[in-house]
N, C-alpha and C positions, 0 to 999 in steps of 0.2 A: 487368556486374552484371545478374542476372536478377531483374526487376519483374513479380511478380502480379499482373494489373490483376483486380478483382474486380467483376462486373457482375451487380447483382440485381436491378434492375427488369426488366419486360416494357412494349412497346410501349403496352399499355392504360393506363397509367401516365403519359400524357403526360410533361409537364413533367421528369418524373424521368427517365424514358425519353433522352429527347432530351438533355437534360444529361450523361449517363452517354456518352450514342452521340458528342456534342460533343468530349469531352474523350478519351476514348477515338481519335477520328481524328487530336485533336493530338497522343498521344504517338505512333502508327502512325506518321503523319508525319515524327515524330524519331527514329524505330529507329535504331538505331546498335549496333558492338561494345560499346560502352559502356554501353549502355542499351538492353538488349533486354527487353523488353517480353512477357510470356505470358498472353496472357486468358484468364482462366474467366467463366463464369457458373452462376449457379444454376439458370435458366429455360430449359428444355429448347428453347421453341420459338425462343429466340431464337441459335440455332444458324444455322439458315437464316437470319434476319435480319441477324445482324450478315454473316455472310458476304457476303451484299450487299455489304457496305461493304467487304468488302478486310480483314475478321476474320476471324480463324481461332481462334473460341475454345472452350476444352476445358469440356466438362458437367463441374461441379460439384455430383454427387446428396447434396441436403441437405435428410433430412428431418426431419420432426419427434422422432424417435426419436434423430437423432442431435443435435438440439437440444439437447432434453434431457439426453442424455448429457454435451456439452460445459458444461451450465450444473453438471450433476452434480460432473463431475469436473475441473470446473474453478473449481470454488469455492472460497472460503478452507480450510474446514475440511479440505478432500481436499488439498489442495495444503500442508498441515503436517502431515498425516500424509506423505504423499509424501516429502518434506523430511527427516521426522525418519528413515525408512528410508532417506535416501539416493537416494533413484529418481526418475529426471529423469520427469517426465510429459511424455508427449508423445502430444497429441490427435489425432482423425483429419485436420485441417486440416495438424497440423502432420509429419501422416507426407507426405499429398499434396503438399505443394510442397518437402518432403524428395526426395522424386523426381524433384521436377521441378528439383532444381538451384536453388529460389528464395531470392533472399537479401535480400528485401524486396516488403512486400505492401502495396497501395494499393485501400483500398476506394473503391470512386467514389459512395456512396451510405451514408447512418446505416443499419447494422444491426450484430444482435446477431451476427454473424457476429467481431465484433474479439473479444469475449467468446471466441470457442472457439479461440483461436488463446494459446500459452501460450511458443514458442522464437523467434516470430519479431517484427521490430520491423513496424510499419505506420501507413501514411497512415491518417489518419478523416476525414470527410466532414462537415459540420455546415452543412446548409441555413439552418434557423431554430431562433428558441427560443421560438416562438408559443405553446407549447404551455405557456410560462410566464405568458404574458400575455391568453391567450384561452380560460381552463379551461371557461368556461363549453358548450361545445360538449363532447358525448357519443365524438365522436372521442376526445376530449381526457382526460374524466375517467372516462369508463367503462370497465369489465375490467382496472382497473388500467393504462391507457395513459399515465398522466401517471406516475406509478412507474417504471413500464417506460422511460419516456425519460429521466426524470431519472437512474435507476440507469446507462443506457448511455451518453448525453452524460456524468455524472459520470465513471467508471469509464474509457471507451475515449479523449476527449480526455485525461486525464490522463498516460494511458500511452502516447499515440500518438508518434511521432518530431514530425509535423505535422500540423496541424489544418487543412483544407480548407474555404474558406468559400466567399460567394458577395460580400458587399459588408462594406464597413469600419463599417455598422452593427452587423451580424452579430458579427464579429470583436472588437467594445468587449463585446457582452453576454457575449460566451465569456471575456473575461479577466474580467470583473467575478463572473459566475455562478461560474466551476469554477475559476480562479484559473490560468489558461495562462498562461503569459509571450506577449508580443506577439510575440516572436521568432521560437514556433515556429505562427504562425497565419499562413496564407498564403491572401491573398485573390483571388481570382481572379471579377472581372463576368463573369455569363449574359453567353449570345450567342440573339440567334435561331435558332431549330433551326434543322437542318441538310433539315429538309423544306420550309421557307419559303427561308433563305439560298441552298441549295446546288440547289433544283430546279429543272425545266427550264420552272414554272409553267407550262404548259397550261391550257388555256382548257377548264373544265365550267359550264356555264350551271346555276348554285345554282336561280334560281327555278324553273325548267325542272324539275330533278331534284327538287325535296319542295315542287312545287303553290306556292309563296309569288304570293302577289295582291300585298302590299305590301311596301316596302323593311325591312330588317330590321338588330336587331342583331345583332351577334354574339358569343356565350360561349362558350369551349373550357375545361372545366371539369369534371372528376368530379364527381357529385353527391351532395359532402360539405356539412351543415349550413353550416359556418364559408363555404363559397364563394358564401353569400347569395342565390342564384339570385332565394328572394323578394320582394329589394329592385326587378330587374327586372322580375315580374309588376305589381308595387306601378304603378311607375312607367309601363309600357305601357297601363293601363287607367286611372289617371290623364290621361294625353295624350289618351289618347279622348276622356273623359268631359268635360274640361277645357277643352279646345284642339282639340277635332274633330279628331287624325291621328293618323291608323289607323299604327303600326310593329308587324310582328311580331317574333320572338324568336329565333334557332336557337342553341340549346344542343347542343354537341359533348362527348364525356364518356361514363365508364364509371360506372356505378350503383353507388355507394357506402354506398347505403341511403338513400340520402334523396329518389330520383327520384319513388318514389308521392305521396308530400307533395307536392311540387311541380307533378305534375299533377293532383292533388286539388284544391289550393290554385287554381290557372288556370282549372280549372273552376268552383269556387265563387265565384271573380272574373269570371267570363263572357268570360274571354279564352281559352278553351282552343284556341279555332280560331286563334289565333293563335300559338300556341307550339309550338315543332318541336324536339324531343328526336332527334337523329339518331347519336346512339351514338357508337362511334367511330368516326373517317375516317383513311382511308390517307394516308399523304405527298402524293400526287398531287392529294386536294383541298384541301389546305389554304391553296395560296394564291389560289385561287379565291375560297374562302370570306371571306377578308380582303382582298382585293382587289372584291368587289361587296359586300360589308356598308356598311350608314349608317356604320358606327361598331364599333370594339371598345369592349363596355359591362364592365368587373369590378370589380364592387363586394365583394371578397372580403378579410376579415377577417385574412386570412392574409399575412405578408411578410415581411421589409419588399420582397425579390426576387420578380418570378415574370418567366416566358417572354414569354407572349402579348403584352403591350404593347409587346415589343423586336421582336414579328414584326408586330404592325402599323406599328410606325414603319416599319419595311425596305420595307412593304408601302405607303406610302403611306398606311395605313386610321388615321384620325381615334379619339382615344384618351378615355375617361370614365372614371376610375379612384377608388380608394380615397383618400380625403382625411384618410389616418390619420397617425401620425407614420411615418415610416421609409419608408413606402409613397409619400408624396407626393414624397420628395427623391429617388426613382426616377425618375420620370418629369420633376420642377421645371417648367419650362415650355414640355412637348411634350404636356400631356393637360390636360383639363377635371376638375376635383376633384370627386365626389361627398359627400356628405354623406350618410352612411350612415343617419342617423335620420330621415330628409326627400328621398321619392321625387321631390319638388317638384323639388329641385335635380338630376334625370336628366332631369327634361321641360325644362326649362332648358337643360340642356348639346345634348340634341338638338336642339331650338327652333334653337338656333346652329349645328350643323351643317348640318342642313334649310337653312340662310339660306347658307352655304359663304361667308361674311364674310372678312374681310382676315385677323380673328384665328385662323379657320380654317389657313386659310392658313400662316400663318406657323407656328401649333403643328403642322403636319403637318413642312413644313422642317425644323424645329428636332427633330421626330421623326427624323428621316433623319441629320440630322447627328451626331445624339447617339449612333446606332446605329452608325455609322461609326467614329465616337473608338472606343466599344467594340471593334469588331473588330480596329479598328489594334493597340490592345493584347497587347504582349508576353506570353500564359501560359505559353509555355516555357519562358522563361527564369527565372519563378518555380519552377516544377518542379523542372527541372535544378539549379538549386540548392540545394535539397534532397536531392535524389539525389547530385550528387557532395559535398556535407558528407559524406553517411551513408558514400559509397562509400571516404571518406578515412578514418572511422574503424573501417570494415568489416576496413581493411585490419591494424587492431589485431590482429586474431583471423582471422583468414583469408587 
């Protein structure tokens, strides 16, 4: 059976990135007669990247023109005209893997791409449903975004063969919200990227390279409103001011519109000299950066899953995190719990770091261990399962 893997993030994209590239090397890993596997992507430059990896995947040119087109004539009302003359429509997605022999498509990531696809069955992707519970962010409710996601979560889970999650919290809102059966929801735990897991970590001396005097946190973070970056300025100039100790900041991240604010906001708190914006970093320094930090600090609105704290556990690096619902049962007792309304509670959890206590200690262990079980974890065999159900009833018609 020939499987589309479809890849539409780019590396700037962290966490999405890396999740896509993750999952992507377990099915390469399982090629088989049975399960051959053809990747696209949308993102031109990620032709040479993934090739690194031992992908071979074919450009996918999708642009806005042909967006459009696929939301055009792939809507209800074209699609009963269609109908009533008899004429199979069949869109430009679904000429391209008509070609390619595909008899099954698995997107690795929420887009409107399930929308332009009208002959073929397919996986869908379903991170979060934050977007249900944290409107308040411009990400969120502006230009029509919350619309836009509730129409394609609604719509592409509906119709998908499997719904593709990340944790079994996830997986309760998706049957509650859009009304999946649990059966066809298939969960699958983050792992630490494959730039933290899978590197050869080398040694880059972080103070050395961007001037740092003092020990520092650290946050790998686009900077989206919802990813709270100011909870962290709040809390570094508090410590100062407070507790006499000096931490600086290094934020890692592509500018999602909200980086001016933040170095506005730093300066008008009189910590600008303290805060290091260093864009994005390649695989090679990543585990440097979690490996000399005080601490991975994220106090980010967003979950109940993310990356970073399953790559400082790996990494050894001391965790401060979201003390929200869904967020906290992530990490349970391998991080320090933030209180997001009270920066008090980050000079607190550092104060304990700084002292590298017994309880230290032990939440760093229990970070390793718990990173561990995860990896152990079978997602092949959830996959596979999937693919031969479908491959058995494929066989109705083909």
């Amino acid at each position: 059976m020939n499987i589309a893997v479809i890849f539409t993030k780019d590396m700037t994209e962290g966490g999405a990135f890396q999740y896509a590239l993750s999952l992507s090397l377990l099915l390469e890993k399982n090629r088989s007669d049975k399960h051959n596997f053809i990747f696209f992507t949308t993102v031109k430059k990620n032709l040479e990247i993934l090739k690194k990896h031992n992908l071979l995947p074919i450009y996918l040119r999708w642009s806005n023109l042909d967006r459009f087109k696929s939301l055009l004539f792939g809507s209800q009302i074209v699609a009963n005209v269609f109908a009533k003359a008899k004429i199979t429509l069949e869109l430009k997605l679904d000429k391209i893997f008509k070609s390619r022999g595909i008899d099954l498509v698995y997107f690795l990531s929420p887009t409107d791409l399930a929308l332009a696809v009208n002959r073929y069955n397919y996986l869908f992707t379903v991170w979060d449903l934050c977007f249900l519970d944290s409107m308040e962010f411009p990400e969120v409710y502006a230009n029509k975004q919350f619309e836009r996601r509730e129409e394609l979560y609604r719509l592409a889970a509906a119709k998908s063969i499997a719904v593709v999650t990340d944790s079994e919290a996830t997986k309760a809102k998706i049957i509650k919200q859009y009304g999946v059966s649990e059966e066809r929801i298939v969960s699958l735990p983050l792992l630490p990227s494959n730039a933290v897991s899978l590197s050869g970590q080398s040694h880059i001396d972080i103070g050395k390279k961007y001037g740092l005097v003092n020990k520092y946190i650290f946050y790998p973070a686009q900077f989206w409103p919802h990813k709270n970056h100011i909870y962290i300025l709040e809390g570094i100039k508090l410590l100062k001011e407070k507790y006499d100790i000096k931490v600086d900041a290094v934020f890692s991240g592509s500018d999602k519109g909200n980086l001016s604010f933040i170095l506005k906001r730093a300066k008008e708190l009189g910590i600008a000299e303290k805060v290091h914006c260093i864009g994005f970093v390649e695989d090679e320094e990543l585990p440097s950066l979690y490996a000399q930090a005080l601490a991975l600090v994220m106090p980010t609105y967003f979950g109940p899953t993310n990356i970073p704290p399953l790559e400082a556990f790996f990494m050894g690096c001391p965790v401060l995190y979201s003390d929200l619902p869904g967020l906290r049962e992530q990490v349970k007792d391998s991080a320090l719990l933030l209180d997001l309304n009270d920066p008090e509670s980050l000079c607190r959890g550092l104060i304990k770091v700084l002292n590298s206590g017994p309880e230290i200690k032990t939440m760093i262990e229990n970070g390793k261990k718990r990173t561990e079980c995860l990896m152990r974890e079978d997602r092949w065999s959830k996959l596979r399962a999937v693919f031969d159900d479908y491959a058995a009833k494929l066989k109705c018609r083909k």
